[in-house]
C-alpha atoms as a printed R data frame, in Angstrom:
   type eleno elety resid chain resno       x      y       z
1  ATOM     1    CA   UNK     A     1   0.000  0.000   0.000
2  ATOM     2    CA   UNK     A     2   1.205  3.209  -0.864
3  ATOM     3    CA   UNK     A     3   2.468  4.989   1.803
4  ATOM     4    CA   UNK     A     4   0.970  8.319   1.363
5  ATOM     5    CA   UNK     A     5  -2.946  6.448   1.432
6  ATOM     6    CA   UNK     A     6  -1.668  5.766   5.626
7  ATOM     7    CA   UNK     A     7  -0.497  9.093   6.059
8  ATOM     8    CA   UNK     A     8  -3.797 11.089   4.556
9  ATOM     9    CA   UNK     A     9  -5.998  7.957   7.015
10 ATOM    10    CA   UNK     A    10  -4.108  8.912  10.049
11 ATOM    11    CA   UNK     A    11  -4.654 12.841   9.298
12 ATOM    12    CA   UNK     A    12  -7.809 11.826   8.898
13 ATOM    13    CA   UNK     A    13  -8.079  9.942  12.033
14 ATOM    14    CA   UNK     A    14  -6.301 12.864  13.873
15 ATOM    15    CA   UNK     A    15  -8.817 15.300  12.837
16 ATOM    16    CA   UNK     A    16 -11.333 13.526  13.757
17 ATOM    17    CA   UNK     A    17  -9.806 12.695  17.380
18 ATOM    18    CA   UNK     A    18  -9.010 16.828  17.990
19 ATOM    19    CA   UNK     A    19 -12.502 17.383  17.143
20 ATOM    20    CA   UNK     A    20 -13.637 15.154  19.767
21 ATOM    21    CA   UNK     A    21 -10.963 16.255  22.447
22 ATOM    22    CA   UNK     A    22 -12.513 19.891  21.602
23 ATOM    23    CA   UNK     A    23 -15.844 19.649  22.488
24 ATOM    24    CA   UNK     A    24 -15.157 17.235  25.346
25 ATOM    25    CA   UNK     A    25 -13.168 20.187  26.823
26 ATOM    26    CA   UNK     A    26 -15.350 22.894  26.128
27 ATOM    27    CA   UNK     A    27 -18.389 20.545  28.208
28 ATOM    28    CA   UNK     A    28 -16.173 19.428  31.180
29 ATOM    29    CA   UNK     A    29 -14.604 23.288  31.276
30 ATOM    30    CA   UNK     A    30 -18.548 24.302  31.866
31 ATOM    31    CA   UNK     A    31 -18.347 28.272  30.885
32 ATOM    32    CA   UNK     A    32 -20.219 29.970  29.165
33 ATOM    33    CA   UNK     A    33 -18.727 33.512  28.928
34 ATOM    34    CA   UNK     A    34 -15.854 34.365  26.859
35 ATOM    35    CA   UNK     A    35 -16.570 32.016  24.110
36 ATOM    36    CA   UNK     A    36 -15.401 32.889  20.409
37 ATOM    37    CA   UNK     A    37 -15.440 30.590  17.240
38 ATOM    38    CA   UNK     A    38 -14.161 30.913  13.818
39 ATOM    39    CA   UNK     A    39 -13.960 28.492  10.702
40 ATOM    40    CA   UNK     A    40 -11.892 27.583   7.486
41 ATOM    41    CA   UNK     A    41 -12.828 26.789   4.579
42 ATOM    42    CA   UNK     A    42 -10.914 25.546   1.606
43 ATOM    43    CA   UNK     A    43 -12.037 25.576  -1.756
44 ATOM    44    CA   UNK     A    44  -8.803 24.406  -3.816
45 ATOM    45    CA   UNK     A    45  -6.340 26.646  -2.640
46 ATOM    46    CA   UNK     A    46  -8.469 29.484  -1.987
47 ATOM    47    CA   UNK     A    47  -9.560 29.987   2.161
48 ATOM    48    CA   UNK     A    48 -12.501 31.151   3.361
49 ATOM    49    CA   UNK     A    49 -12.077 32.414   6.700
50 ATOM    50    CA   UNK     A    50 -14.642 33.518   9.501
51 ATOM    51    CA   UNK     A    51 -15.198 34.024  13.432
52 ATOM    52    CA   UNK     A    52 -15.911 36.144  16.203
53 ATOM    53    CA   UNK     A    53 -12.740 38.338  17.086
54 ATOM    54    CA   UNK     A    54 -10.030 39.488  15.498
55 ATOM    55    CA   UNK     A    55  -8.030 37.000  17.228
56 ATOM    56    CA   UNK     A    56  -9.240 33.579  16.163
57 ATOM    57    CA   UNK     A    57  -9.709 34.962  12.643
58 ATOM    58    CA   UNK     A    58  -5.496 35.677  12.658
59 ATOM    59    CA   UNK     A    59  -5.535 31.980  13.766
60 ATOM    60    CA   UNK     A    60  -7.769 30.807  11.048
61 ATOM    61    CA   UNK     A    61  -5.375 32.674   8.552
62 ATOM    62    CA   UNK     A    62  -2.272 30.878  10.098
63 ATOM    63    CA   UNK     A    63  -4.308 27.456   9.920
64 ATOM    64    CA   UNK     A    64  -5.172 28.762   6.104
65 ATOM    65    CA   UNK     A    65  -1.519 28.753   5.176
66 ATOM    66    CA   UNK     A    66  -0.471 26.020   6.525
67 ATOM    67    CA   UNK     A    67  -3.298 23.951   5.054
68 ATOM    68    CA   UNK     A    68  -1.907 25.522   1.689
69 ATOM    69    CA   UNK     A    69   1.635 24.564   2.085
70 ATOM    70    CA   UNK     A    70   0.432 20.700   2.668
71 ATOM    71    CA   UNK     A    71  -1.814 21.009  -0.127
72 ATOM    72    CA   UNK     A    72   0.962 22.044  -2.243
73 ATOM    73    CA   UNK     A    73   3.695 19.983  -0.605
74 ATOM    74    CA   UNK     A    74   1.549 17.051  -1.172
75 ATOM    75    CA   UNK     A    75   0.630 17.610  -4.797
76 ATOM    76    CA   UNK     A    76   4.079 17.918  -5.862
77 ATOM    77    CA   UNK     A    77   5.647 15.578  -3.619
78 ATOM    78    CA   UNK     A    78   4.759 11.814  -5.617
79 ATOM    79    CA   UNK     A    79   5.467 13.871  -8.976
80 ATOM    80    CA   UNK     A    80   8.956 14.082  -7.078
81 ATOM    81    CA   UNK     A    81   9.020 10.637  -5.752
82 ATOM    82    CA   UNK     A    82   7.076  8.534  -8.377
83 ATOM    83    CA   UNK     A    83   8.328 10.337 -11.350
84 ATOM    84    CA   UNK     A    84   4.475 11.510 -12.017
85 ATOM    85    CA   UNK     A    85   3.164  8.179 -13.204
C-alpha cells in the first residue's frame, strides 16, 4: 500500500480525534462567557475564513496557510518521488 494512502488515514483519524478532544473540553470546562469561534474553509487553494474576534480569525489565517503549504507539498511531492506516473 502506498504509503501516502496511511499518512492522509491517520490525518484523517487525527482530525477527527481533535474534534472530539474539543468539544469534550469545552463541556467538562462548563463556561459559558468568553466564548469565540471561527472556521476555514478551503475551496482548492483558496480559504474562506470567519469568526468572532479578530483574534481567532489571525488563527484561522495561520491554519489557512499552513493547510496551503500541505496542499501544495503534497501535490508535488509523488510527482517528485514517483516520477508523475
Amino acid at each position: 500500500m502506498n504509503p501516502l494512502y496511511i499518512v492522509g488515514f491517520l490525518m484523517f483519524i487525527l482530525g477527527i480525534i481533535l474534534c472530539v478532544i474539543g468539544m469534550l473540553w469545552i463541556v467538562l470546562k462548563g463556561t459559558s462567557s468568553g466564548v469565540s469561534g471561527g472556521g476555514l474553509v478551503m475551496i482548492g487553494p483558496f480559504p474562506i475564513v470567519f469568526g468572532t474576534s479578530k483574534d481567532i480569525i489571525k488563527w484561522m489565517f495561520i491554519m489557512a496557510l499552513i493547510f496551503m503549504v500541505f496542499m501544495i507539498v503534497s501535490t508535488i511531492l509523488p510527482l517528485i518521488m514517483g516520477g508523475g506516473r
